[in-house]
Kinemage of the C-alpha trace (Angstrom):
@kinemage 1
@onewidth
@group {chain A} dominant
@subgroup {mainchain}
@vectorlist {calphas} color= white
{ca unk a 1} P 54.895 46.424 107.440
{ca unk a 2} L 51.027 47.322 107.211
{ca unk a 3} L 50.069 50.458 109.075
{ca unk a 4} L 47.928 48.017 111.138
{ca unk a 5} L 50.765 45.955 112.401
{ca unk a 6} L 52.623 49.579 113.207
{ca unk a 7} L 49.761 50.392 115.021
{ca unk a 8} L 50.348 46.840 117.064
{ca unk a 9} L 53.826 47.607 117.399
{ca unk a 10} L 52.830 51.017 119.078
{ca unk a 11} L 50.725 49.366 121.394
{ca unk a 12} L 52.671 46.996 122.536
{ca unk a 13} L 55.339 49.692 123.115
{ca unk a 14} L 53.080 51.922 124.772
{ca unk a 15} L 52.288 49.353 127.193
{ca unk a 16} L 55.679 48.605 127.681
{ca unk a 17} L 56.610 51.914 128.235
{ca unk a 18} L 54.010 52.607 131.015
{ca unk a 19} L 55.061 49.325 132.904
{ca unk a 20} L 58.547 50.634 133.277
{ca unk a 21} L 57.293 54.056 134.321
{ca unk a 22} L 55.675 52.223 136.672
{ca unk a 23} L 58.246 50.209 137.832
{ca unk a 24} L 60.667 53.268 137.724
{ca unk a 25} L 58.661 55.726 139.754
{ca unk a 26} L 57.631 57.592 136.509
{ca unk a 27} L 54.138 59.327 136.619
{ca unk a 28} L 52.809 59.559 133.181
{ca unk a 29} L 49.368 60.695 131.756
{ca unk a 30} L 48.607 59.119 128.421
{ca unk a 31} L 46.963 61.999 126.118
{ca unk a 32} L 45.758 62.028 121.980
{ca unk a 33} L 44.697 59.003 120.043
{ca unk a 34} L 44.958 56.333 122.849
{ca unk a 35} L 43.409 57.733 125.297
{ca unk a 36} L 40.913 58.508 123.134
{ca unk a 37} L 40.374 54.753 122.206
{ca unk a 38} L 40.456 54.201 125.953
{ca unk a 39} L 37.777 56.272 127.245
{ca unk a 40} L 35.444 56.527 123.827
{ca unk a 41} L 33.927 53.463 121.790
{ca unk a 42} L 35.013 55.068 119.175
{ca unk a 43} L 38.279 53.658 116.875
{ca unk a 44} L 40.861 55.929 115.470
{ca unk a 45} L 43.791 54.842 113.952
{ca unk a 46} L 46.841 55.975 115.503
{ca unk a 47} L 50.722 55.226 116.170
{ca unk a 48} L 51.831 57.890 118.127
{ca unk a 49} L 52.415 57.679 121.265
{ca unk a 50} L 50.991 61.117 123.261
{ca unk a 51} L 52.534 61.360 127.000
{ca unk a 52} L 52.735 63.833 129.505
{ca unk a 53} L 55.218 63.366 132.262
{ca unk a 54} L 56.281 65.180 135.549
{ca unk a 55} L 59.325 67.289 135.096
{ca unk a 56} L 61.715 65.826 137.523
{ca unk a 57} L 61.620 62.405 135.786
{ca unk a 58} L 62.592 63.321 132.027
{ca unk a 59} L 66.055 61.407 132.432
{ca unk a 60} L 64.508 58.332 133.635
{ca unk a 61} L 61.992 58.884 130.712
{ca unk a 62} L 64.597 59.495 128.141
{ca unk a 63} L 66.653 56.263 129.732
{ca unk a 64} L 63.937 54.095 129.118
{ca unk a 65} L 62.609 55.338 125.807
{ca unk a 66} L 66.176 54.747 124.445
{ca unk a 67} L 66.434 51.473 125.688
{ca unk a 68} L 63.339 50.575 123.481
{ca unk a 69} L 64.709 52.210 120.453
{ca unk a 70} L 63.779 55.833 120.384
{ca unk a 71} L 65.733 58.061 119.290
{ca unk a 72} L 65.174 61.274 121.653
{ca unk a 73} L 65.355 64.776 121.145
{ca unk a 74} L 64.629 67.949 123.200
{ca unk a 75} L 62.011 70.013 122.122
{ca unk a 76} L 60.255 73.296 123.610
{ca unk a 77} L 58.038 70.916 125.549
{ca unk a 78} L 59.255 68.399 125.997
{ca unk a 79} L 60.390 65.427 124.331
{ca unk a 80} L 59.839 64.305 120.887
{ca unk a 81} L 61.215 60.523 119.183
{ca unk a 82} L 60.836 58.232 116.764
{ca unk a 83} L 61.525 54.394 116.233
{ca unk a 84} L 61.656 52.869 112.676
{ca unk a 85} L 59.910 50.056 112.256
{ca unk a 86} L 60.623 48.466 109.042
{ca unk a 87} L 59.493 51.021 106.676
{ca unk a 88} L 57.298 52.883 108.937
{ca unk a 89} L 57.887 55.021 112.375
{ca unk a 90} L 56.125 54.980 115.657
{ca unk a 91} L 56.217 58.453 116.867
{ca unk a 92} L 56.561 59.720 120.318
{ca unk a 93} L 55.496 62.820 121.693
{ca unk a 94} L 56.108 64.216 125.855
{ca unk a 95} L 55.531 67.271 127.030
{ca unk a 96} L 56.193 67.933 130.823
{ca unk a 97} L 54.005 69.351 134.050
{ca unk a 98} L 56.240 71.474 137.106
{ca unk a 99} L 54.735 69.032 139.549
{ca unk a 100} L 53.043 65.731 140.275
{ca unk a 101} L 49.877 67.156 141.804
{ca unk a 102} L 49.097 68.712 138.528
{ca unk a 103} L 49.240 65.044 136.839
{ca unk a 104} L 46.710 63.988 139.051
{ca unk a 105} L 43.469 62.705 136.970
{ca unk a 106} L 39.928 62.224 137.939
């Protein structure tokens, strides 16, 4: 698989990913590569996947995450996974905030 069609893949997870959060109750702030495509004209190619999620949700998170094919480990700040795509890997990255107010944005 091309790096492009990871990068697909990643997108299309990522989107999945923050349609369940939002179905599930999960606040999430997307952070790194993406959201730097999002608010910039500027392209980067990325397929990591750069989250930041409140605290109290991190077993919903990790619930979904391995229902799409992550496999999930604890880190110092959070959560760090991976899903193999053919030969290639779609990295994930979450580090967690004490509260929602401090996930507000804007």
């Amino acid at each position: 698989m091309s790096e492009e069609e990871i990068e697909k893949r990643s997108l299309h997870d990522l989107e999945t990913i923050l349609q369940a959060a939002r179905k599930l109750g999960i606040k999430l702030v997307l952070i790194g590569g993406y959201a730097v495509a999002a608010y910039t004209r500027g392209y980067r190619y990325t397929k990591d996947i750069d989250l930041v999620a409140d605290k109290t949700a991190v077993g919903r998170l990790k619930g979904l995450l391995r229902n799409l094919s992550y496999s999930i480990r604890d880190t110092e700040f959070g959560l760090a996974g991976a899903k193999q795509v053919n030969k290639g890997f779609i990295d994930l990255q979450e580090a967690r905030q004490e509260s929602p107010r401090s996930l507000v944005v804007g």
